[in-house]
KELO-50660 format. One record per residue (C-alpha): residue number from 1; residue in three letters; x, y, z. Coordinates in Angstrom, 2 decimals, decimal comma, padded with zeros to 5 digits. Layout:
# residues N
+-----+-----+---------+---------+---------+
|   i |  aa |      px |      py |      pz |
+-----+-----+---------+---------+---------+
| NUM | ALA |       X |       Y |       Z |
...
+-----+-----+---------+---------+---------+
END
This chain:
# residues 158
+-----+-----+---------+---------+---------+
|   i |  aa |      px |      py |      pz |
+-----+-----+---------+---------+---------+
|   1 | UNK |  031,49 |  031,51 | -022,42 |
|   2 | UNK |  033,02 |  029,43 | -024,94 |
|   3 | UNK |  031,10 |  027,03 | -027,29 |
|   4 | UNK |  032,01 |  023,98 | -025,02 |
|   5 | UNK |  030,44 |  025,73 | -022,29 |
|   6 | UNK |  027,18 |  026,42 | -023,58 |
|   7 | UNK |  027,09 |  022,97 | -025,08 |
|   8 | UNK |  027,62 |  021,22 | -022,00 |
|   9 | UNK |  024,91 |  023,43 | -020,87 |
|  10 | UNK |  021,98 |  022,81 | -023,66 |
|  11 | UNK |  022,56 |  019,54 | -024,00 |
|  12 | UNK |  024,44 |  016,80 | -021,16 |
|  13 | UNK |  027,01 |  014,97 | -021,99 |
|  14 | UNK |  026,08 |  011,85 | -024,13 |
|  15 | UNK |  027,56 |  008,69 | -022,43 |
|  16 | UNK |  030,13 |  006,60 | -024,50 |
|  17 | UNK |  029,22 |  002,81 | -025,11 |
|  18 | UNK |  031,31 |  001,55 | -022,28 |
|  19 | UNK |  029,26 |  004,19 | -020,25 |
|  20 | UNK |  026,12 |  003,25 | -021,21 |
|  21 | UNK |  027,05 | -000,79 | -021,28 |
|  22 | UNK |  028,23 | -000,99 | -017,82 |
|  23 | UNK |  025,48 |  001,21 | -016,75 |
|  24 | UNK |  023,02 | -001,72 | -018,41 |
|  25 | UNK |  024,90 | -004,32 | -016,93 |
|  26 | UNK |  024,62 | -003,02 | -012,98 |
|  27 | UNK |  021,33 | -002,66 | -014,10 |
|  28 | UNK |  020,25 | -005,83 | -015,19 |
|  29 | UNK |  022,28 | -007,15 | -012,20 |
|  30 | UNK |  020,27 | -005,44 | -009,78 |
|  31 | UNK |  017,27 | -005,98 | -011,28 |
|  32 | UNK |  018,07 | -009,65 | -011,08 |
|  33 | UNK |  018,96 | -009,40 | -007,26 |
|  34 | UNK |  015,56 | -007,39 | -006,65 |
|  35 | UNK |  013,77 | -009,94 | -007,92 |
|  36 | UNK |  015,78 | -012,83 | -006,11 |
|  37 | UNK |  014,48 | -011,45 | -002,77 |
|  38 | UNK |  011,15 | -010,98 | -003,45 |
|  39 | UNK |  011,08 | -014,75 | -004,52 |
|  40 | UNK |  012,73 | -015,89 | -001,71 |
|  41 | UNK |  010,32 | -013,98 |  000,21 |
|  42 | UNK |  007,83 | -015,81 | -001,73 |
|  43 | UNK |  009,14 | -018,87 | -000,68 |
|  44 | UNK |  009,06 | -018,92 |  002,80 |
|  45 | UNK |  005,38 | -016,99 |  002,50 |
|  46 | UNK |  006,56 | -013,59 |  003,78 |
|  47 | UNK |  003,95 | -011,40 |  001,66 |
|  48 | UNK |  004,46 | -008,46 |  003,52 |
|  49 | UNK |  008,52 | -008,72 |  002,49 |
|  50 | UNK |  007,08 | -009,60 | -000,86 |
|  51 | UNK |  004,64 | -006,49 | -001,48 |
|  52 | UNK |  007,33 | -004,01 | -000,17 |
|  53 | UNK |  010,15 | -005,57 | -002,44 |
|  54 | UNK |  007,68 | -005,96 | -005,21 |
|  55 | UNK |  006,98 | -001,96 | -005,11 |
|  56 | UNK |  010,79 | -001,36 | -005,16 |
|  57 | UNK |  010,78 | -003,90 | -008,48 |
|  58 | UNK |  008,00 | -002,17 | -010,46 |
|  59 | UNK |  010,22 |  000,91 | -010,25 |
|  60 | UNK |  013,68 | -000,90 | -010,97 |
|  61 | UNK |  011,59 | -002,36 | -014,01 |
|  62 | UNK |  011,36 |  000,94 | -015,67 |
|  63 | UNK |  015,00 |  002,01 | -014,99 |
|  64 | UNK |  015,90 | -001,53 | -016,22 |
|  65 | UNK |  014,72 | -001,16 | -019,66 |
|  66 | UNK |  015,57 |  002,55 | -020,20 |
|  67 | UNK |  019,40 |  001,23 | -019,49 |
|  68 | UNK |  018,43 | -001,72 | -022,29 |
|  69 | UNK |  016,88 |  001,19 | -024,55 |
|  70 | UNK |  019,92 |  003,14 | -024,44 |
|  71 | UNK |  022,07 |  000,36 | -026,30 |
|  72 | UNK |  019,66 |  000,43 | -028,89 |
|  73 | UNK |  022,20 |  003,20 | -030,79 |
|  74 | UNK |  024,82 |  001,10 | -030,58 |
|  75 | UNK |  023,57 | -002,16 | -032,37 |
|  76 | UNK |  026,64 | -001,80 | -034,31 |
|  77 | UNK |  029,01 | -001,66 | -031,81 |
|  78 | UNK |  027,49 | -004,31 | -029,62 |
|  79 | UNK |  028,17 | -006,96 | -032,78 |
|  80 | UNK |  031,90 | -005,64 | -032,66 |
|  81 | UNK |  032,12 | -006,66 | -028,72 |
|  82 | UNK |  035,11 | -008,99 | -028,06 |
|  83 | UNK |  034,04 | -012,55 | -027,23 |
|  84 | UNK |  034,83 | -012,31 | -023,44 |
|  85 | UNK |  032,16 | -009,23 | -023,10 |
|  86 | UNK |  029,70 | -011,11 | -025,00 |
|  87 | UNK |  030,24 | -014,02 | -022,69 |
|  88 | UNK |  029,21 | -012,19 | -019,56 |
|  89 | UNK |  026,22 | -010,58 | -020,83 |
|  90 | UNK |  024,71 | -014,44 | -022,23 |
|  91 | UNK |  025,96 | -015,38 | -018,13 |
|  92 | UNK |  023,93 | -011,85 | -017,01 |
|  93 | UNK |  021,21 | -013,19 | -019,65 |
|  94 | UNK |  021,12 | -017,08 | -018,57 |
|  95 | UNK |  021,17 | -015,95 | -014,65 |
|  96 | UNK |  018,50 | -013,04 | -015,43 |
|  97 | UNK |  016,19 | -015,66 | -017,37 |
|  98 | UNK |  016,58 | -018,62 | -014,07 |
|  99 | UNK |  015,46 | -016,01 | -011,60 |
| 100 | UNK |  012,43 | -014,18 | -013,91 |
| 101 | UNK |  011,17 | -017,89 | -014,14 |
| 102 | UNK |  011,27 | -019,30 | -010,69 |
| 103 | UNK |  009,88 | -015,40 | -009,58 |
| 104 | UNK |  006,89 | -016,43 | -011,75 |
| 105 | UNK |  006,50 | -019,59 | -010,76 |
| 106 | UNK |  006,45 | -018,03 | -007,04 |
| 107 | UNK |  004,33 | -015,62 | -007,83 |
| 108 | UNK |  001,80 | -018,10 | -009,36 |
| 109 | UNK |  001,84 | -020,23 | -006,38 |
| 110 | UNK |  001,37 | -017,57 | -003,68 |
| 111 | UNK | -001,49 | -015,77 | -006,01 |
| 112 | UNK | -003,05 | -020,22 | -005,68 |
| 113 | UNK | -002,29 | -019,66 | -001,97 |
| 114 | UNK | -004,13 | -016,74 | -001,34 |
| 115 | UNK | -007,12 | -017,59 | -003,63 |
| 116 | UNK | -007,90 | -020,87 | -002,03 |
| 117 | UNK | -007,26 | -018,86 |  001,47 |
| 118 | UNK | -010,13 | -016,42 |  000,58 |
| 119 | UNK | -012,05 | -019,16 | -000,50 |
| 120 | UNK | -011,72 | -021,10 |  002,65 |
| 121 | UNK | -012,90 | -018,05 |  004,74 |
| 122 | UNK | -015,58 | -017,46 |  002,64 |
| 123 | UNK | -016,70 | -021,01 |  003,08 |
| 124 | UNK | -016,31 | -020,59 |  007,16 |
| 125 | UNK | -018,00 | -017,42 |  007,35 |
| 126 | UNK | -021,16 | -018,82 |  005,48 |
| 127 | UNK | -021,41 | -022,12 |  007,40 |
| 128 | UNK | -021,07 | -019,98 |  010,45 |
| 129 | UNK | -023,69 | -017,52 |  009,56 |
| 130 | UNK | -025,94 | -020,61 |  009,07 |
| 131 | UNK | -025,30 | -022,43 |  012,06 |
| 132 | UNK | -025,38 | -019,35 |  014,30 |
| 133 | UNK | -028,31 | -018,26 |  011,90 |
| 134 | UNK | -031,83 | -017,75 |  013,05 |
| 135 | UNK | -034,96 | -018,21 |  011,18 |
| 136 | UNK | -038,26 | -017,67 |  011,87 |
| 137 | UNK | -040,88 | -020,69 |  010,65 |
| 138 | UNK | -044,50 | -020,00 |  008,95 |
| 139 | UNK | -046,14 | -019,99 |  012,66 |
| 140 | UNK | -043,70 | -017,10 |  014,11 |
| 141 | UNK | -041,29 | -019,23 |  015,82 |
| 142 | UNK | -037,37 | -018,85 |  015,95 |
| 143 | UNK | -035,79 | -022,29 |  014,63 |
| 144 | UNK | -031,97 | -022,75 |  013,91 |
| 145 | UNK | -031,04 | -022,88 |  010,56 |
| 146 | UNK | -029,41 | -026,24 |  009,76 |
| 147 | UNK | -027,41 | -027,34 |  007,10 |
| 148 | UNK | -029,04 | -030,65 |  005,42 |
| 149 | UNK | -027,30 | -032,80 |  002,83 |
| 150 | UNK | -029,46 | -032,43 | -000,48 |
| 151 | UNK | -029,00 | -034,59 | -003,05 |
| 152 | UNK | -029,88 | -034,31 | -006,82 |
| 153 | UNK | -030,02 | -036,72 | -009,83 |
| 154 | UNK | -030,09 | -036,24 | -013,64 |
| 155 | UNK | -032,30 | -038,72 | -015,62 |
| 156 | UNK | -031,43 | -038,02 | -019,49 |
| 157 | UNK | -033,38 | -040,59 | -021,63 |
| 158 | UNK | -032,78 | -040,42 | -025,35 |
+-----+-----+---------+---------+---------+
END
């Protein structure tokens, strides 16, 4: 076994800078794509679509930013990129930024949605429970429950 050999075993082989920036790029791209569905999923109120994409984003989040980690060690040679590189990562960059805003915007709206759902069937199921409610008065007797308009005023005098 020759000293290559073992250190290609011990250790993998360290990805070169074009390695690891394309690999950041696909990622960032798919991130970005992941996260298109699930807000168009959002849009047309397909939460089931939504949760299962969402569970496929939390995971693509974490191999998202280990692939933006791994260009920490080349700060140097990201400075040195031509012009034309740079240019398609601030595209990547403007692109990634338009779809992580209107996802959160979605997101917002369908978490609204839901909580003034809930709220309306909590509503329904009380006012049901009252009108279908009975009582029982001082004498013994069943009586319906009834809803009755109640009315209250605030006298503040200085």
């Amino acid at each position: 076994m020759t000293d290559q050999d073992t250190t290609q075993t011990v250790a993998p082989k360290q990805k070169t800078f074009k390695e690891t920036l394309q690999v950041a790029l696909n990622c960032t791209r798919k991130f970005r794509e992941i996260m298109e569905q699930e807000t168009q999923a959002l849009m047309v109120m397909d939460f089931t679509t939504a949760l299962q994409i969402g569970d496929s984003k939390k995971e693509y989040a974490g191999i998202y930013a280990d692939s933006i980690e791994a260009l920490v060690p080349f700060a140097q040679q990201m400075k040195q990129l031509p012009e034309q590189t740079k240019a398609i990562f601030r595209d990547e960059k403007v692109k990634f930024d338009d779809v992580v805003t209107r996802n959160k915007q979605e997101l917002e709206r369908a978490s609204g949605t839901t909580k003034r759902l809930s709220e309306r069937i909590i509503d329904v199921t009380r006012r049901m429970l009252v009108r279908d409610g009975v009582n029982y008065g001082s004498n013994g007797m069943a009586k319906q429950a009834q809803l009755r308009p109640m009315h209250m005023s605030v006298n503040e005098t200085l």
